[in-house]
C-alpha positions as CSV (number, residue, x, y, z in Angstrom):
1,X,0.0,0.0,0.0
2,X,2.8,2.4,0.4
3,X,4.6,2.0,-3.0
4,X,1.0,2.2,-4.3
5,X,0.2,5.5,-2.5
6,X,3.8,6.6,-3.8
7,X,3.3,5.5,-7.5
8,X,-0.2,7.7,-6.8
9,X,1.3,10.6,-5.4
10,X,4.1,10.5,-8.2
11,X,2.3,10.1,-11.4
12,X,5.3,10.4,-13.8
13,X,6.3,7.5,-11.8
14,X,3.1,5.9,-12.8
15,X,3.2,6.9,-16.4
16,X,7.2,5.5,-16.9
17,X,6.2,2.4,-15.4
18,X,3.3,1.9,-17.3
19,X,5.1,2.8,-20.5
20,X,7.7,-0.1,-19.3
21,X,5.3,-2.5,-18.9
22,X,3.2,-2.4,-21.9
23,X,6.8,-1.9,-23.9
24,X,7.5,-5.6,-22.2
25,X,4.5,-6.5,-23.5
26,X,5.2,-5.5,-26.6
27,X,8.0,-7.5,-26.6
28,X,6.8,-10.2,-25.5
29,X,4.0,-10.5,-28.3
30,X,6.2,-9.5,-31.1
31,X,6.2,-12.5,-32.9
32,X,2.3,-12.9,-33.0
33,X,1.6,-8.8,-33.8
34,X,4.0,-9.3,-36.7
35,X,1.7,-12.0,-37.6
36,X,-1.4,-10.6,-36.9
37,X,-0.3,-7.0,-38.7
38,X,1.0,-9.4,-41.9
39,X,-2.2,-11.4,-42.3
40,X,-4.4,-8.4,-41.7
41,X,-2.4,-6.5,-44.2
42,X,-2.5,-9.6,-46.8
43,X,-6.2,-10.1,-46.3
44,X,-6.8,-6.5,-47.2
45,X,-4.2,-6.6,-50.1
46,X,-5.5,-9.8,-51.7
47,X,-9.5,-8.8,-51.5
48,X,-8.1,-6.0,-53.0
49,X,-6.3,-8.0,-55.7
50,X,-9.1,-10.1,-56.2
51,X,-11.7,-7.0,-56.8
52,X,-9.8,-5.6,-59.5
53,X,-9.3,-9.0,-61.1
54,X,-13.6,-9.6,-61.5
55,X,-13.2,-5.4,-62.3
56,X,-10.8,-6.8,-65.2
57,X,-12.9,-9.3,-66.3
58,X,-16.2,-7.5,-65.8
59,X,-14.0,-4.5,-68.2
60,X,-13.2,-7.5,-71.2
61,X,-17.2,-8.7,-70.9
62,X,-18.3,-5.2,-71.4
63,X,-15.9,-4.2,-73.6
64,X,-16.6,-7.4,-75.9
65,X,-20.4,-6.4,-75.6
66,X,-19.6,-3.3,-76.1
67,X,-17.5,-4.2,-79.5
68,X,-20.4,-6.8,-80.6
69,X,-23.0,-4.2,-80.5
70,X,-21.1,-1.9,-81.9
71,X,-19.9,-4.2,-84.8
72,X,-23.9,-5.4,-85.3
73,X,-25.1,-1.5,-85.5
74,X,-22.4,-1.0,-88.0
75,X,-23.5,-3.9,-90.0
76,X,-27.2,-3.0,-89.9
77,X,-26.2,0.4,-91.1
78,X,-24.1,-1.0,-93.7
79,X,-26.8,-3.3,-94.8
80,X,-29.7,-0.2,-95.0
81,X,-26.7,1.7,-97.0
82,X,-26.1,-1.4,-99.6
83,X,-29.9,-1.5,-100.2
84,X,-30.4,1.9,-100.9
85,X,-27.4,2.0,-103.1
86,X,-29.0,-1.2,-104.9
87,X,-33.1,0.1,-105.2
88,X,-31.2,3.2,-106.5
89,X,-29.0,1.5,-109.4
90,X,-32.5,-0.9,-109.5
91,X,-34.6,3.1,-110.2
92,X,-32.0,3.6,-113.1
93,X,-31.9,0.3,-114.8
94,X,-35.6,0.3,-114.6
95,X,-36.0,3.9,-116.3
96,X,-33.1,4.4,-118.4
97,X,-31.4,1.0,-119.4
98,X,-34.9,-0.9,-119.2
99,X,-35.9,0.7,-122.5
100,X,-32.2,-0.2,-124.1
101,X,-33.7,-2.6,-126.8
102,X,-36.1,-0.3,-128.5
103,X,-33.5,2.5,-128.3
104,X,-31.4,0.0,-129.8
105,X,-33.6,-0.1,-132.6
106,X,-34.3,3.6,-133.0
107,X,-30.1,3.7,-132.9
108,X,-29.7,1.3,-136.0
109,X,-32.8,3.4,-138.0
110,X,-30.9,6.4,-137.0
111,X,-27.6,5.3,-138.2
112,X,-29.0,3.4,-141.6
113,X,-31.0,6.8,-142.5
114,X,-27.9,8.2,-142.3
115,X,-25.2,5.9,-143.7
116,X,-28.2,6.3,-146.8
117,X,-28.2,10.4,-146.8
118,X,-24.3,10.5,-146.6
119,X,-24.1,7.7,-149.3
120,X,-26.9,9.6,-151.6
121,X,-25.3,13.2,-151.1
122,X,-21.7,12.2,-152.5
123,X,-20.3,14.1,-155.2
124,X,-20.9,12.7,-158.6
125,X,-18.7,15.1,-161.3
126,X,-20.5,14.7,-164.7
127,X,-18.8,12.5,-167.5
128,X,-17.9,13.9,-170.7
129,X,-20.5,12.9,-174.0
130,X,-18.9,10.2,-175.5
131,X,-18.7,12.1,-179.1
132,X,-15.8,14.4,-177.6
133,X,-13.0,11.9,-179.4
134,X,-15.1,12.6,-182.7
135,X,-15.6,16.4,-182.7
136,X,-11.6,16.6,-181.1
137,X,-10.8,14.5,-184.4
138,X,-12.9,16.6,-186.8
139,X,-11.7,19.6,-184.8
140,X,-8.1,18.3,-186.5
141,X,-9.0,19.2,-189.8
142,X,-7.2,22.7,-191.0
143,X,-10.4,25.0,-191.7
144,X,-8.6,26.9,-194.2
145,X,-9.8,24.8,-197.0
146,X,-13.5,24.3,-196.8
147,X,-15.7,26.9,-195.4
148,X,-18.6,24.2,-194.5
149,X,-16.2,22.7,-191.3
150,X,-15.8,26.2,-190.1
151,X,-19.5,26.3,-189.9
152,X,-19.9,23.0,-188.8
153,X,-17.4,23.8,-186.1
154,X,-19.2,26.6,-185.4
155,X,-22.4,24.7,-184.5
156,X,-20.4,22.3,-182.7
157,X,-18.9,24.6,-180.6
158,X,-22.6,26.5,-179.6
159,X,-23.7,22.9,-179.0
160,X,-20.9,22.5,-176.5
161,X,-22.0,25.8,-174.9
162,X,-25.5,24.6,-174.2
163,X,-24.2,21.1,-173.0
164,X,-21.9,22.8,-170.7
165,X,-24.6,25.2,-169.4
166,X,-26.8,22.3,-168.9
167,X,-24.2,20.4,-167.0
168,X,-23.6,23.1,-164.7
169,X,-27.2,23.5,-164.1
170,X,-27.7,19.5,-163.8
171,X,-24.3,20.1,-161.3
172,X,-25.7,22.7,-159.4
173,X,-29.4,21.3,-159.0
174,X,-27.8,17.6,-157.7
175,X,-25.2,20.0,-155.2
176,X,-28.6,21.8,-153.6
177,X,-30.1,18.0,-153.7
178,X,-26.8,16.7,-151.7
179,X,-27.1,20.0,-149.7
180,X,-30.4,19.5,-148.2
181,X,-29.0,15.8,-147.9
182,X,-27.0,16.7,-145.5
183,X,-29.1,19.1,-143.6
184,X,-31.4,16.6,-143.3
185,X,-28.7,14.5,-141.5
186,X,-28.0,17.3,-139.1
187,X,-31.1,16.4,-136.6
188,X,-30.4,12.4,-136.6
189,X,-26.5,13.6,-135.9
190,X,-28.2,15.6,-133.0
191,X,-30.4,13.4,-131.7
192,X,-27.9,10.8,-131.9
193,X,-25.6,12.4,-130.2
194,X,-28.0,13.8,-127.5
195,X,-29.1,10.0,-126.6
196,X,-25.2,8.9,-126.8
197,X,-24.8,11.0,-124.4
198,X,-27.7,10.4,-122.2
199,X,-26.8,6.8,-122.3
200,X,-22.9,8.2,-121.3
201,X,-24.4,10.0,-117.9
202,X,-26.2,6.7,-116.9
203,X,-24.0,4.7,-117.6
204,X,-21.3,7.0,-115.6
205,X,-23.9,7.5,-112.7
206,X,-23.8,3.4,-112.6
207,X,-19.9,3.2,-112.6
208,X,-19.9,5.9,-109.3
209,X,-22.9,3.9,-107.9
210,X,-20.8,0.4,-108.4
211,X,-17.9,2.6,-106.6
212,X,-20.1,3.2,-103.4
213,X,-21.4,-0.1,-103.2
214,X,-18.0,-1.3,-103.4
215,X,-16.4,0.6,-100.4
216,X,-19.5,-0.2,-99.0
217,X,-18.8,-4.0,-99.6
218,X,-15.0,-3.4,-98.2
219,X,-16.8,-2.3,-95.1
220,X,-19.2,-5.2,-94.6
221,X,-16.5,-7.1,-95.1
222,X,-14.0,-5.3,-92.6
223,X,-16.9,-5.3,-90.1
224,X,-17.6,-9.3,-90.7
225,X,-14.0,-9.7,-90.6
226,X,-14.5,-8.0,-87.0
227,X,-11.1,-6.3,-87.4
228,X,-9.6,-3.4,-85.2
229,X,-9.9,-0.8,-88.4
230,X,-13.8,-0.9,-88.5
231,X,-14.2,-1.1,-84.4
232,X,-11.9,2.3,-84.6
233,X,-13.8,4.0,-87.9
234,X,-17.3,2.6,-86.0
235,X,-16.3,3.8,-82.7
236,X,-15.5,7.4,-83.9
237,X,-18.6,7.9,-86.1
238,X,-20.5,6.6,-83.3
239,X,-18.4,9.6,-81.3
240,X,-19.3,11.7,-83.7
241,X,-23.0,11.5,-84.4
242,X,-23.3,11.8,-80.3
243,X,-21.6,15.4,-80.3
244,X,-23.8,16.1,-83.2
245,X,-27.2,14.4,-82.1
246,X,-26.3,16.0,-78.5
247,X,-25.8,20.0,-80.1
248,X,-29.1,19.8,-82.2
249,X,-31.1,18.4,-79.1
250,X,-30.0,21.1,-77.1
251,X,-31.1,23.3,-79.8
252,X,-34.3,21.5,-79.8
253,X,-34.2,22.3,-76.0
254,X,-33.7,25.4,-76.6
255,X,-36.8,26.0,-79.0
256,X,-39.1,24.3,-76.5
257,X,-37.9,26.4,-73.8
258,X,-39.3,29.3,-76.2
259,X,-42.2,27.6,-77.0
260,X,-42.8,26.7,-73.0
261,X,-42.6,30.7,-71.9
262,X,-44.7,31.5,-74.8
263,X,-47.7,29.6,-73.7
264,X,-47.2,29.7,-70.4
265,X,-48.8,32.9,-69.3
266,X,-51.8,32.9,-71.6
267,X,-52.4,29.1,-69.9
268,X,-53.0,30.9,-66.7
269,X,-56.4,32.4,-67.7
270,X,-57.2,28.9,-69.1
271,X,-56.3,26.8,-66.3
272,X,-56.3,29.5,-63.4
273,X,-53.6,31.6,-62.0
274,X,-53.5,30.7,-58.6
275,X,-54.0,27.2,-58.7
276,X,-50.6,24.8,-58.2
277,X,-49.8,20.8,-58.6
278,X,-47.2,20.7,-55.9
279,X,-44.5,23.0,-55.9
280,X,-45.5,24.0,-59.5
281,X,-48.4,26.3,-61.1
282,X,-50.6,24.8,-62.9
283,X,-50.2,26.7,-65.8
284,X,-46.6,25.6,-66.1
285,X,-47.8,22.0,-65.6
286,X,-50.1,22.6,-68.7
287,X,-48.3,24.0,-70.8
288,X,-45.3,21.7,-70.1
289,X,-48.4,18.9,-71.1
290,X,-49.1,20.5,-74.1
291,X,-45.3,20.6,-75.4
292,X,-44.8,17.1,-74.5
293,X,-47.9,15.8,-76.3
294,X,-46.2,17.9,-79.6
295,X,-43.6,15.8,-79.5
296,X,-45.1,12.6,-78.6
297,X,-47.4,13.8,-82.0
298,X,-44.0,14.8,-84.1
299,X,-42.6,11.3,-83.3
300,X,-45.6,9.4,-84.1
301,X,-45.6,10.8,-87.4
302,X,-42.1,10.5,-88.1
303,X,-42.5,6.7,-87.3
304,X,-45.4,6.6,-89.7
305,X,-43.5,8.3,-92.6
306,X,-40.7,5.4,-91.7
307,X,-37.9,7.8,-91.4
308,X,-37.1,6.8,-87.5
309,X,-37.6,3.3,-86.1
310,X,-37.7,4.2,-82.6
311,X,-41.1,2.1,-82.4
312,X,-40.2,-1.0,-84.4
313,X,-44.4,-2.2,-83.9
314,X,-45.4,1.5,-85.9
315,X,-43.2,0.3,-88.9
316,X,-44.3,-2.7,-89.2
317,X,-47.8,-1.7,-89.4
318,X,-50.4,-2.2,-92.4
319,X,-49.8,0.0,-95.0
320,X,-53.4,1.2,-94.4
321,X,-53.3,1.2,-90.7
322,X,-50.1,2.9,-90.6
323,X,-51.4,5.7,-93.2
324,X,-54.5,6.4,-90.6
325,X,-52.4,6.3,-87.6
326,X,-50.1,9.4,-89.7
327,X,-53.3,11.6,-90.5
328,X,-53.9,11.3,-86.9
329,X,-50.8,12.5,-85.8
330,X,-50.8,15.1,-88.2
331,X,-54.3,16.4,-87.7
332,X,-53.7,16.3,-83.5
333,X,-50.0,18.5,-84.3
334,X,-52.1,20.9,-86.9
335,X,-54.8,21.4,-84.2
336,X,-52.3,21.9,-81.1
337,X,-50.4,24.1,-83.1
338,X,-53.2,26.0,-84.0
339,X,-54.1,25.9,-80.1
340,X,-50.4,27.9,-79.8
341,X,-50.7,30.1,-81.9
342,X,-54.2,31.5,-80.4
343,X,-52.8,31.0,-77.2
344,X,-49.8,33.3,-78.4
345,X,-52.6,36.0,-79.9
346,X,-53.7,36.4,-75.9
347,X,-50.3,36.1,-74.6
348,X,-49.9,39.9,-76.7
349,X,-53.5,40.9,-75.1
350,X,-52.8,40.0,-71.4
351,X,-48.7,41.5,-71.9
352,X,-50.6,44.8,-73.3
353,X,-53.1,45.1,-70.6
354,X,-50.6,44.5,-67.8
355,X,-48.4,47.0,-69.1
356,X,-51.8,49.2,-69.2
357,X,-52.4,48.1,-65.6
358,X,-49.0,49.1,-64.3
359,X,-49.0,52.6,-66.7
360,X,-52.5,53.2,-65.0
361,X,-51.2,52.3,-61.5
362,X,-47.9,54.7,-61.9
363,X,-50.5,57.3,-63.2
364,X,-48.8,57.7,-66.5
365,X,-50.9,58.5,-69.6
366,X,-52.3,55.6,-71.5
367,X,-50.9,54.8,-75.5
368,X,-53.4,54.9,-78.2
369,X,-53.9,51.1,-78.7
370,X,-54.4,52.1,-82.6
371,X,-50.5,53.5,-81.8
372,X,-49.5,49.5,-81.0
373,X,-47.9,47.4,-84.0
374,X,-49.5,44.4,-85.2
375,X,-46.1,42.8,-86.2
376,X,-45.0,41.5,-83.0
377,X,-48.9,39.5,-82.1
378,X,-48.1,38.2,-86.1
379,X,-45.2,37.4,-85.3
380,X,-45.8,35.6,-81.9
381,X,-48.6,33.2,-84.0
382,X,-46.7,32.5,-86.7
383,X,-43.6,31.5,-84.2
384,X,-46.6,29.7,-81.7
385,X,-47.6,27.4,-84.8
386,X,-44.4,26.7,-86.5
387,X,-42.6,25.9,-83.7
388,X,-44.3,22.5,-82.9
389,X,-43.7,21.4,-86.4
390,X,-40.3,22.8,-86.3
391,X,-40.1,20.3,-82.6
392,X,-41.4,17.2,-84.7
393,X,-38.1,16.6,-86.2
394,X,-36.2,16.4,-83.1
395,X,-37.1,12.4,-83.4
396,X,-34.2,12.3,-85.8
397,X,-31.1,13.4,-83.6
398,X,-33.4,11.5,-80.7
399,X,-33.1,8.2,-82.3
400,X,-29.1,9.4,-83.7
401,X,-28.4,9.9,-80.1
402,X,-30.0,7.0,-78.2
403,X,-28.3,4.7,-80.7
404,X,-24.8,5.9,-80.0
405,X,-25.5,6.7,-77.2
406,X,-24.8,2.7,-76.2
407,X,-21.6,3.0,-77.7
408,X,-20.3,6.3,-75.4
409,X,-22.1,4.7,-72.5
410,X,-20.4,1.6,-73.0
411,X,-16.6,3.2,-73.2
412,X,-17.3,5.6,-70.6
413,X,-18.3,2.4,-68.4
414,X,-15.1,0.8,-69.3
415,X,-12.9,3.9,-68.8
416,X,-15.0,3.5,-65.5
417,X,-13.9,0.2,-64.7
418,X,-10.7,0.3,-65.5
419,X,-10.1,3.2,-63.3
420,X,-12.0,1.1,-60.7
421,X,-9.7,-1.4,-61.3
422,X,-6.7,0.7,-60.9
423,X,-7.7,2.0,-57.6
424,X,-8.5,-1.4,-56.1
425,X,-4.7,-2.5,-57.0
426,X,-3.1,0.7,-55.7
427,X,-5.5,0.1,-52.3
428,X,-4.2,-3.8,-52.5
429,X,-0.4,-2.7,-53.4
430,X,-1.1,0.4,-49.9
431,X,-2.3,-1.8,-47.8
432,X,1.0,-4.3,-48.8
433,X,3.2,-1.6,-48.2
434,X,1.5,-0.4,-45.0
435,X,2.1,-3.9,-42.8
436,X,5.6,-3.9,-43.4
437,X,5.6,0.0,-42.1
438,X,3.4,-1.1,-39.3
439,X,5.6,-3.5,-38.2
440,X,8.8,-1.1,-38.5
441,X,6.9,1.0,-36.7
442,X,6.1,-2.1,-33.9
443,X,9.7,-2.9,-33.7
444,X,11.0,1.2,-33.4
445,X,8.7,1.3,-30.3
446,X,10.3,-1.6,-28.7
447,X,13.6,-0.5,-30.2
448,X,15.7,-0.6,-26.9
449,X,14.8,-4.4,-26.0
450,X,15.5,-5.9,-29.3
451,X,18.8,-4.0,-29.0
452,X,19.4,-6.0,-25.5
453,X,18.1,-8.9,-27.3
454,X,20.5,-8.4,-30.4
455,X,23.4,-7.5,-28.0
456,X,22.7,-11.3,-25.9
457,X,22.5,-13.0,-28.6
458,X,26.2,-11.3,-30.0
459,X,27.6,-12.3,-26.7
460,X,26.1,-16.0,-26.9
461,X,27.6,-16.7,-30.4
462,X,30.8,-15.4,-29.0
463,X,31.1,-17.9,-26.2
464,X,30.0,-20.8,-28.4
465,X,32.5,-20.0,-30.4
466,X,35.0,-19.5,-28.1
467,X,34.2,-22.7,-26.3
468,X,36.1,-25.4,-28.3
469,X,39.1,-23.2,-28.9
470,X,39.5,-23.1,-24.8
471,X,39.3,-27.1,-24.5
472,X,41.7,-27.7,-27.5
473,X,43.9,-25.4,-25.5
474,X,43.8,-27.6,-22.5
């Protein structure tokens, strides 16, 4: 009781010997706290280890999903290009080449009418009258002598005047007959040529078409081939119509932000001012409603008219059906737009009669309303009921950016995991690390009694060595 009441009246005493005894302690249970401080360390390291190996794995499944549905968009896309390419080459056959036998025909008529012109307007020089040897003969004989050849030579020679002025008339009327020949030639040449070279642009427009469906065919290939080049060209178009798609649908955000404050107020004297869903005025709620059911409208009809395929059942509707359901949607857009743009017409009212109100309350002197321009209530219809058929074509960069949308998802998810898996081997590789600091740590606490340690054992060694020397001495 008295070293007690002294280690209580001294309590640096107290705290030296306490330090002493839990450093003996430590000591003493060195071996298992290195173990303990190991196997935690290891337990936390390997779980570690083993979450980013299933992060791995679960990175390769997703990323082979991700390059399967990737590689089966690209195909379908592919496929939809081919067969347009194809009913297009199909259009010209069927119009222009279809018709090639009777065109044909008309070719060889044009071409024999012509080869029969050309042949019938050749020149033809007149042959000399076969009594030319006799009058050059009788032309021999000396004149001189017998005045009768002189006048016989005489008459021969007018005679040869007339014949040559007949010959040069038959000459000339047979040039004006090759002449008009040949001008008759002139259309078939034209015509010919004009259909030689309509034949030349389809033909040409067939070669460019057998061009695209060839790289498109390279393509198909690469992407059945499932090689790295058409993952990387798929991958960045995908990239590429999500920037796009995203930048028009904020613009489309944009226009039914517009469209939202321009109904908005008017909706209030519809639905009442001062009533609220919630949080919200019901007015807002409305009009919101109204803009919503715009676009559900504008995508119905763009399903109908085939040119998105959000809703595979609308496309694959009856003809007839299918044509009903896109009057429908049409005549429900035409009529809400109409409902805008009235609603607009008393948006101008109420804004010019609370202007009035607060003029009137700040005792200023009321405008002429015959003074107010009609332009900007025009203008606010016309931009109430083209704006909801402006909205219906935001189903086209909707369906754009839902499908590639997968895609980005899918690569941000793997950057995801892989950064996942990163962490959880730098946490694994820590927590490694950390145990062997822990236990530095242990044995730097408990420092000066592994020294004592290290220095007995020293000494021991020393006299077991020194043992058999001694008794070979003696």
């Amino acid at each position: 009781m008295e070293h007690f009441m002294i280690l209580q009246n001294r309590p640096e005493i107290s705290v030296l010997l306490a330090v002493m005894i839990s450093l003996v302690l430590l000591y003493l249970v060195r071996s298992q706290a290195h173990k303990s401080i190991r196997a935690f360390c290891r337990v936390i390291s390997n779980a570690m280890r083993l979450a980013a190996a299933s992060v791995v794995n679960a990175e390769k499944k997703l990323a082979q999903r991700n390059r399967e549905v990737l590689l089966a968009s690209g195909m379908k896309e592919i496929e939809s290009e081919l067969e347009r390419e194809f009913q297009r080459v199909e259009a010209v056959v069927q119009r222009d080449l279809q018709v090639y036998p009777s065109f044909h025909r008309k070719m060889d008529d044009l071409v024999t009418k012509i080869d029969e012109d050309y042949a019938n307007s050749t020149e033809a020089p007149p042959l000399p009258p076969p009594w030319i040897s006799a009058v050059q003969a009788f032309a021999e004989v000396p004149a001189d002598k017998d005045g009768g050849v002189a006048m016989i030579l005489g008459e021969i020679h007018k005679t040869l005047e007339h014949q040559q002025k007949s010959a040069l008339e038959e000459y000339r009327k047979s040039s004006a007959t090759r002449h008009g020949l040949l001008k008759k030639i002139m259309p078939f040449c034209r015509q010919l040529s004009k259909s030689l070279e309509k034949v030349g642009k389809t033909i040409t427009g067939l070669e460019e078409r057998a061009k695209i469906i060839d790289e498109k065919m390279a393509d198909y290939e690469q992407i059945r081939a499932n090689s790295e080049t058409a993952v990387r060209k798929l991958s960045s178009s995908s990239l590429t119509q999500f920037v796009i798609a995203g930048l028009v649908m904020l613009i489309a955000i944009g226009g039914a932000v517009i469209n939202f404050n321009l109904i908005a107020l008017p909706m209030s004297e519809m639905v009442g001012g001062g009533s609220y869903i919630g949080p919200h005025k019901t007015s807002d709620v409305a009009a919101l409603v109204i803009i919503l059911v715009e676009l559900s409208m504008g995508l119905f009809l763009m399903e109908s008219l085939r040119i998105t395929h959000l809703f595979p059942l609308i496309s694959n509707m009856d003809d007839r059906l299918r044509t009903r359901m896109l009057w429908i949607s049409f005549s429900l857009l035409f009529v809400l737009a109409g409902v805008e743009s009235s609603l607009a017409f008393m948006r101008d009212r109420i804004a010019s009669d609370m202007e009035a109100l607060r003029q009137s309350l700040a005792g200023a002197e009321l405008a002429a309303t015959s003074a107010r321009s009609l332009i900007p209530t025009i203008g606010q219809m016309v931009l109430g009921f083209v704006l909801p058929f402006a909205l219906t074509f935001v189903a086209i960069p909707l369906e754009s950016f839902i499908q590639s949308s997968r895609t980005v998802l899918g690569i941000c998810a793997m950057g995801f995991l892989r950064l996942m898996a990163f962490v959880l081997r730098l946490i694994g590789n820590v927590a490694h690390y950390f145990g062997k600091i822990l236990v530095s740590l242990y044995d730097l606490v408990i420092a000066p009694f592994l020294w004592v340690e290290k220095k007995i054992v020293r000494e021991h060694r020393t006299e077991i060595k020194m043992s058999p020397k001694e008794e070979v001495s003696q």
